[in-house]
Backbone as JSON, one array per atom type, in Angstrom:
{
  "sequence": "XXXXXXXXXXXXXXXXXXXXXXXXXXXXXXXXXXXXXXXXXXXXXXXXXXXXXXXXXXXXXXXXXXXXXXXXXXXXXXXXXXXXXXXXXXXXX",
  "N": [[-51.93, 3.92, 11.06], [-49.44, 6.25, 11.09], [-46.72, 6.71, 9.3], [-44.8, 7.97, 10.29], [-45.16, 7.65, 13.1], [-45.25, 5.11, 13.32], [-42.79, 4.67, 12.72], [-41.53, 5.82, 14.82], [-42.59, 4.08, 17.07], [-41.69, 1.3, 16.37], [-39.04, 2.73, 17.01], [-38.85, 2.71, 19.53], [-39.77, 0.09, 20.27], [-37.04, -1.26, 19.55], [-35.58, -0.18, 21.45], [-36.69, -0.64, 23.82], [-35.76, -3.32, 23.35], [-33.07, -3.54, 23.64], [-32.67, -1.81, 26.15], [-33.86, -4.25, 27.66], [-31.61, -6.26, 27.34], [-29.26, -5.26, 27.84], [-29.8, -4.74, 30.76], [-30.58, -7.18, 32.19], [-30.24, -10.47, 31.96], [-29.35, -13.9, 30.84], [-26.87, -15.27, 31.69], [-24.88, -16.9, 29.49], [-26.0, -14.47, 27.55], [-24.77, -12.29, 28.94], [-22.04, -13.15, 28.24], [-21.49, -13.49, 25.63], [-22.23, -10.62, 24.47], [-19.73, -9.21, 25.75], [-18.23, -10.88, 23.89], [-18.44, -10.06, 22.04], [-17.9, -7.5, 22.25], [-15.34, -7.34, 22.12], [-14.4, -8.34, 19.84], [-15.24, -6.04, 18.43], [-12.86, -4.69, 18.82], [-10.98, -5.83, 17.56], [-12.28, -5.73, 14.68], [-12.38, -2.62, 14.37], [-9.54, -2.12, 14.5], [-8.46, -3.1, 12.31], [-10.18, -2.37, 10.35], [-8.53, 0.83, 10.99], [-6.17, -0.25, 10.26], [-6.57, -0.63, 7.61], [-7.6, 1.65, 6.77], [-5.43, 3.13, 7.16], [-3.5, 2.01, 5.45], [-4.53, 2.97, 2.98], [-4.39, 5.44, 3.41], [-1.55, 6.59, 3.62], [-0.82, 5.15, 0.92], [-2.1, 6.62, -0.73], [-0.88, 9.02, -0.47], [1.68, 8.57, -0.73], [1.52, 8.55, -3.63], [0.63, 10.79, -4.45], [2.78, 12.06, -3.01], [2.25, 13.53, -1.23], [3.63, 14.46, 1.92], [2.5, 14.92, 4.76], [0.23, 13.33, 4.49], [1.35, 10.7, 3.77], [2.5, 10.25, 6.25], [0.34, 10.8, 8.36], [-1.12, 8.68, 7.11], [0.8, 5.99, 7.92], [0.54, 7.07, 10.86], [-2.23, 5.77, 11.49], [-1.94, 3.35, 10.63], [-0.71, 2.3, 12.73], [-2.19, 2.72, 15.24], [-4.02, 1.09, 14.45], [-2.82, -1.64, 14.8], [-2.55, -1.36, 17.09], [-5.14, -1.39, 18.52], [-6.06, -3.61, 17.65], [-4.38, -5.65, 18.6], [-4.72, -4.92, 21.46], [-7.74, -6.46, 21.35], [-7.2, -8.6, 20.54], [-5.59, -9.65, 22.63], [-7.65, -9.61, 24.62], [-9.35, -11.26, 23.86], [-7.17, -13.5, 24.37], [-7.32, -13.29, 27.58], [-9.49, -14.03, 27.98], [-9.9, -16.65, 27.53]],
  "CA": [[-50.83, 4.52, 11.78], [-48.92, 7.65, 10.34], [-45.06, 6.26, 9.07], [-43.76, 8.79, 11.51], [-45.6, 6.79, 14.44], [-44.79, 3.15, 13.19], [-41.15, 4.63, 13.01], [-41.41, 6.05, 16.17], [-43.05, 2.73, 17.83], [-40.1, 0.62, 15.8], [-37.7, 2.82, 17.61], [-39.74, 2.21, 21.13], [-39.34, -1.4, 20.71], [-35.72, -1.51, 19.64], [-35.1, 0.42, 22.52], [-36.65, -1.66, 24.97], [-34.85, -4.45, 23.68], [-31.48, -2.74, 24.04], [-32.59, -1.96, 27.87], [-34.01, -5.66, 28.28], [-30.32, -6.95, 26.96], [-28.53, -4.46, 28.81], [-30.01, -4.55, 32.23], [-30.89, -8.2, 32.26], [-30.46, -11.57, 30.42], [-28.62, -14.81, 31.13], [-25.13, -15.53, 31.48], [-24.34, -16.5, 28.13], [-26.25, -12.95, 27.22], [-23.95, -11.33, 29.54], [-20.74, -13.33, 28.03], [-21.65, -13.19, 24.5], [-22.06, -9.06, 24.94], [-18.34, -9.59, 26.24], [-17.03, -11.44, 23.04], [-18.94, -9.08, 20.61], [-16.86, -5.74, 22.52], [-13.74, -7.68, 21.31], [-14.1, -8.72, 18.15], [-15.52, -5.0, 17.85], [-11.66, -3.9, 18.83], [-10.32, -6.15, 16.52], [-13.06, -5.05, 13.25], [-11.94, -1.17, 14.32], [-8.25, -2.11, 14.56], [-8.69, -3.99, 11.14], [-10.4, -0.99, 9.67], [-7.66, 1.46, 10.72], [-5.31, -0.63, 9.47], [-6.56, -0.21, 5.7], [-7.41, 3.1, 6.5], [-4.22, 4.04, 6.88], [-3.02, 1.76, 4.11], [-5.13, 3.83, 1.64], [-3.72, 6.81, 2.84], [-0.09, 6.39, 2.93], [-0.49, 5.38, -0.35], [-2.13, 8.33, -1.6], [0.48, 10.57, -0.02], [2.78, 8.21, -1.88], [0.94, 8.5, -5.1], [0.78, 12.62, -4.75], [3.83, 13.2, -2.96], [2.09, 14.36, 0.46], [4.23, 13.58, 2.95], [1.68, 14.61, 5.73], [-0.59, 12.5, 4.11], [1.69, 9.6, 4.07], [2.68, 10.47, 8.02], [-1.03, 10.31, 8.44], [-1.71, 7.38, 7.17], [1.58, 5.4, 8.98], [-0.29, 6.23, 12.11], [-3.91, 5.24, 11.57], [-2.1, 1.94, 10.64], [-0.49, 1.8, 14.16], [-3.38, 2.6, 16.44], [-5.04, -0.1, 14.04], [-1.98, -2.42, 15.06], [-2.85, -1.3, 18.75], [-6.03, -1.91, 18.95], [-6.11, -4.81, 16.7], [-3.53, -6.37, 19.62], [-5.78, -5.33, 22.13], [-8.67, -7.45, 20.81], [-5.88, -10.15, 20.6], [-5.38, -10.15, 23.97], [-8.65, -9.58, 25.44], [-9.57, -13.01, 23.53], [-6.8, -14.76, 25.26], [-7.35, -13.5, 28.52], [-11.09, -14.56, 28.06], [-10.2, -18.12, 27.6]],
  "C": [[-49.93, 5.21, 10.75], [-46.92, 6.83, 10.36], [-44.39, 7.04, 10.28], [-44.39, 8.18, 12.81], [-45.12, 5.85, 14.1], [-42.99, 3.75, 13.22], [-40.84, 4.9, 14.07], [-41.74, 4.87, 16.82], [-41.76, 1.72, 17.72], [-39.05, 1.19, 16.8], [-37.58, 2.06, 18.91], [-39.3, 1.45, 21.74], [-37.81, -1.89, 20.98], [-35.58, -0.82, 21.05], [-34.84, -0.15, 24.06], [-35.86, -3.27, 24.85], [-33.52, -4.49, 23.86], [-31.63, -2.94, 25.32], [-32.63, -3.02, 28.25], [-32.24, -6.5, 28.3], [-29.25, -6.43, 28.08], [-28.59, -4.7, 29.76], [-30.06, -6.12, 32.7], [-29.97, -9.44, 31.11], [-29.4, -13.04, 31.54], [-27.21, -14.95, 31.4], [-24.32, -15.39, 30.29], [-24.82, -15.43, 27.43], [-25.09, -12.45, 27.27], [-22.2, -12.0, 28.17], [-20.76, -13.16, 25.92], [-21.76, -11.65, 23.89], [-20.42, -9.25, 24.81], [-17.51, -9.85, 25.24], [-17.59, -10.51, 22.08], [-18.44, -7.44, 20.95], [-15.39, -6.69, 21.9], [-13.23, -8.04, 20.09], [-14.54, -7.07, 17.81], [-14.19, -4.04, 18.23], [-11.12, -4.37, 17.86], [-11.06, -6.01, 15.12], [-12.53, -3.45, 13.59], [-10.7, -0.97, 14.57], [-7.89, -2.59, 12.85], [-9.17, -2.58, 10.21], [-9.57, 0.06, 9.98], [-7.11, 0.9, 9.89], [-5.18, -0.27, 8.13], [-7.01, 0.83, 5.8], [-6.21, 3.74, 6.39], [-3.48, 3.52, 5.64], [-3.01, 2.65, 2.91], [-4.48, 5.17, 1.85], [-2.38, 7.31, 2.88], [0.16, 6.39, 1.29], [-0.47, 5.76, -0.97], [-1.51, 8.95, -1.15], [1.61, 10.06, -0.98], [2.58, 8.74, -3.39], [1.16, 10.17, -5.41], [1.61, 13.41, -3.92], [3.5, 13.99, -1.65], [2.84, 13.7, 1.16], [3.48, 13.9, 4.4], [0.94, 13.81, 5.77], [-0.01, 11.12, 4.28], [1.85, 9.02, 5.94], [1.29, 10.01, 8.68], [-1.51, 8.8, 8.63], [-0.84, 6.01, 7.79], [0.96, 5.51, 10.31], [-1.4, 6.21, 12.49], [-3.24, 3.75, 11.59], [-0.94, 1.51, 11.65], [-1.25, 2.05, 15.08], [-4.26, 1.58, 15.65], [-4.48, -1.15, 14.61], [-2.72, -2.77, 16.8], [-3.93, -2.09, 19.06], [-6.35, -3.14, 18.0], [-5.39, -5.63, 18.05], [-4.22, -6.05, 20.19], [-6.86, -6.03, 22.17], [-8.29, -8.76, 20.69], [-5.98, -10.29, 22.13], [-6.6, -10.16, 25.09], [-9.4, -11.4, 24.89], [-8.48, -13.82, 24.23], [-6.98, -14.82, 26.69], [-8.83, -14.0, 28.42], [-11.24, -16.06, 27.83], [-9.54, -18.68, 28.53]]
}
């Protein structure tokens, strides 16, 4: 089998196990899905956050002040959605 088939087949499979997960599965499937969208607001609220850290500080460092503006609000939609992820965990318990 030609690498570009076995990678193609590889995809195939992943694929169908995406749909199988997706369309189907148990309960705790379904609820475990559920807690892995919320911790994935709070890892992309978490990563603004020090995105914007880094770039405030380089605006500090060179004096951009769009750059600093910038990076003040990457690290409040990180805040945001960082608190959303907060609260979707408490309403989930």
């Amino acid at each position: 089998m030609s690498e570009a088939a076995s990678m193609t087949s590889g995809s195939l499979i992943a694929a169908d196990k995406v749909k199988g997960t997706v369309t189907g599965g148990s309960r705790e499937d379904i609820n475990k899905r559920c807690d892995d969208d919320m911790d994935k607001d709070r890892i992309a609220g978490a990563a603004k956050q020090t995105k914007g850290a880094i770039k405030e500080a380089a605006g500090k460092v060179l004096g951009d002040s769009k750059l600093t503006a910038d990076g003040k609000a990457d690290k409040a939609e990180g805040k945001v959605q960082n608190a959303i992820g907060g609260l979707k965990d408490v309403l989930k318990e």
